[in-house]
C-alpha positions as CSV (number, residue, x, y, z in Angstrom):
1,X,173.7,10.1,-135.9
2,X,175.4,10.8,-132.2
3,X,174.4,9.4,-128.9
4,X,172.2,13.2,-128.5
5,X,169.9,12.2,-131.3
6,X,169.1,9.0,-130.3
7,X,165.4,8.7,-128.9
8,X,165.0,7.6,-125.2
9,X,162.3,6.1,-123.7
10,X,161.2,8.3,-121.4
11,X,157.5,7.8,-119.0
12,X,155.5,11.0,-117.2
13,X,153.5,11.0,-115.1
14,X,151.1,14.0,-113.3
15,X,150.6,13.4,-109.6
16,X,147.8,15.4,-107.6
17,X,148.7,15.6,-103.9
18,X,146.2,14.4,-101.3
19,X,146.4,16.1,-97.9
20,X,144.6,14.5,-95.7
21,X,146.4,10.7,-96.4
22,X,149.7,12.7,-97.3
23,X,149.9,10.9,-100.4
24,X,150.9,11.7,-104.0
25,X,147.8,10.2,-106.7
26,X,148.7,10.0,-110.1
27,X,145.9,11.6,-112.2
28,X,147.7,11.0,-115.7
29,X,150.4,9.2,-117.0
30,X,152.2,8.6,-120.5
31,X,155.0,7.2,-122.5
32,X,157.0,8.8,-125.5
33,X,160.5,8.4,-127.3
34,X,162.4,11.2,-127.5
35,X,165.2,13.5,-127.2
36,X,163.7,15.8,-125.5
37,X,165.0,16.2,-121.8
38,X,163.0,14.9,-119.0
39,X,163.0,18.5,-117.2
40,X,161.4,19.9,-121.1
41,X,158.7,17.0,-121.0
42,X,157.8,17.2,-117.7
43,X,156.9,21.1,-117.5
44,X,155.2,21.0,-120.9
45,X,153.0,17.5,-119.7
46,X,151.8,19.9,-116.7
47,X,151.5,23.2,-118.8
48,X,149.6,21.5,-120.7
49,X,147.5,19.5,-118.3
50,X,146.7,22.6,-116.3
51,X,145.6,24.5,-119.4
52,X,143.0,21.8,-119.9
53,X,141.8,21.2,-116.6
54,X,142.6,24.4,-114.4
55,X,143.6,23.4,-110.6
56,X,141.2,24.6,-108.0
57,X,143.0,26.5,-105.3
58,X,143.5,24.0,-103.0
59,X,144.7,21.6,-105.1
60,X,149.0,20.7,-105.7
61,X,149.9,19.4,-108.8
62,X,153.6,17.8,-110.2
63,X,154.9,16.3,-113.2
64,X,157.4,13.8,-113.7
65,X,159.5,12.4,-116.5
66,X,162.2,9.6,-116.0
67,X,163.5,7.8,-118.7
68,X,164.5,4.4,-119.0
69,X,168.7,5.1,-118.0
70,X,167.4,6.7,-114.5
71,X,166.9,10.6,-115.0
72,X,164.6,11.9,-113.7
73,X,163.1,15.4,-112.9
74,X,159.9,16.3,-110.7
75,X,158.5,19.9,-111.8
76,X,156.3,21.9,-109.7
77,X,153.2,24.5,-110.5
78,X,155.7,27.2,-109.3
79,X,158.2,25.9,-111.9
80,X,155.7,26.9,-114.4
81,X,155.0,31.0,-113.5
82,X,158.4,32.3,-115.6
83,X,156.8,34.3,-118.4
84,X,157.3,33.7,-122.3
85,X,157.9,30.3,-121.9
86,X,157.9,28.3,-125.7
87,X,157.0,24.8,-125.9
88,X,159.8,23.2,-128.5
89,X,158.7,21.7,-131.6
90,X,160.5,18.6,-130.5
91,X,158.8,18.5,-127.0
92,X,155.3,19.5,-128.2
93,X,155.4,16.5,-130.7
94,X,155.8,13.8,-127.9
95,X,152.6,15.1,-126.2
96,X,149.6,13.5,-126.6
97,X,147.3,15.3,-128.5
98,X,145.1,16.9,-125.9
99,X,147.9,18.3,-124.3
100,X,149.5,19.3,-127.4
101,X,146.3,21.2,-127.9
102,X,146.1,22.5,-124.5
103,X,149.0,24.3,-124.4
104,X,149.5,27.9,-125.9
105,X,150.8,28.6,-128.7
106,X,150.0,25.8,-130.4
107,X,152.4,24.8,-133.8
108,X,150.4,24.7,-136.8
109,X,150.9,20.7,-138.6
């Protein structure tokens, strides 16, 4: 086994931001080992959180993933709109179920 296939701990959170006390709240937050990067994690947690609960239009959404050696990546709605984007197995697995189920394409097992 290499240093790449060791699981890391790595926490998400989704933040909504709230204009009016310029603030970021978090709306959802998780935990999962994996070898998954932070960046993979973070746009699948939101993909998948936004197909379950669409934003209204005046609402900003982000995700972020840090794990527990300090990287981190913050990924916004706009990160999201490239087209034919595939969830990996891998990724998909360290999801919680509803946003495993939320997002498209779902993996059959």
């Amino acid at each position: 086994m290499s240093c790449e296939d060791t699981p890391a701990r790595l926490t998400w959170e989704i933040q909504l931001y709230e204009p009016c006390s310029q603030v970021w709240i978090c709306k959802s937050y998780g935990r999962a080992s994996t070898t998954s990067a932070p960046g993979d994690i973070a746009r699948a947690v939101l993909a998948g959180y936004l197909a379950a609960a669409p934003a209204r239009a005046t609402e900003t959404f982000r995700a972020i993933a840090r794990t527990d050696t300090g990287d981190e990546c913050t990924v916004t709605v706009d990160q999201l709109a490239g087209g034919g984007w595939e969830t990996d197995p891998a990724v998909r697995q360290a999801l919680p179920l509803y946003l495993r189920d939320a997002l498209p394409g779902r993996a059959t097992a």
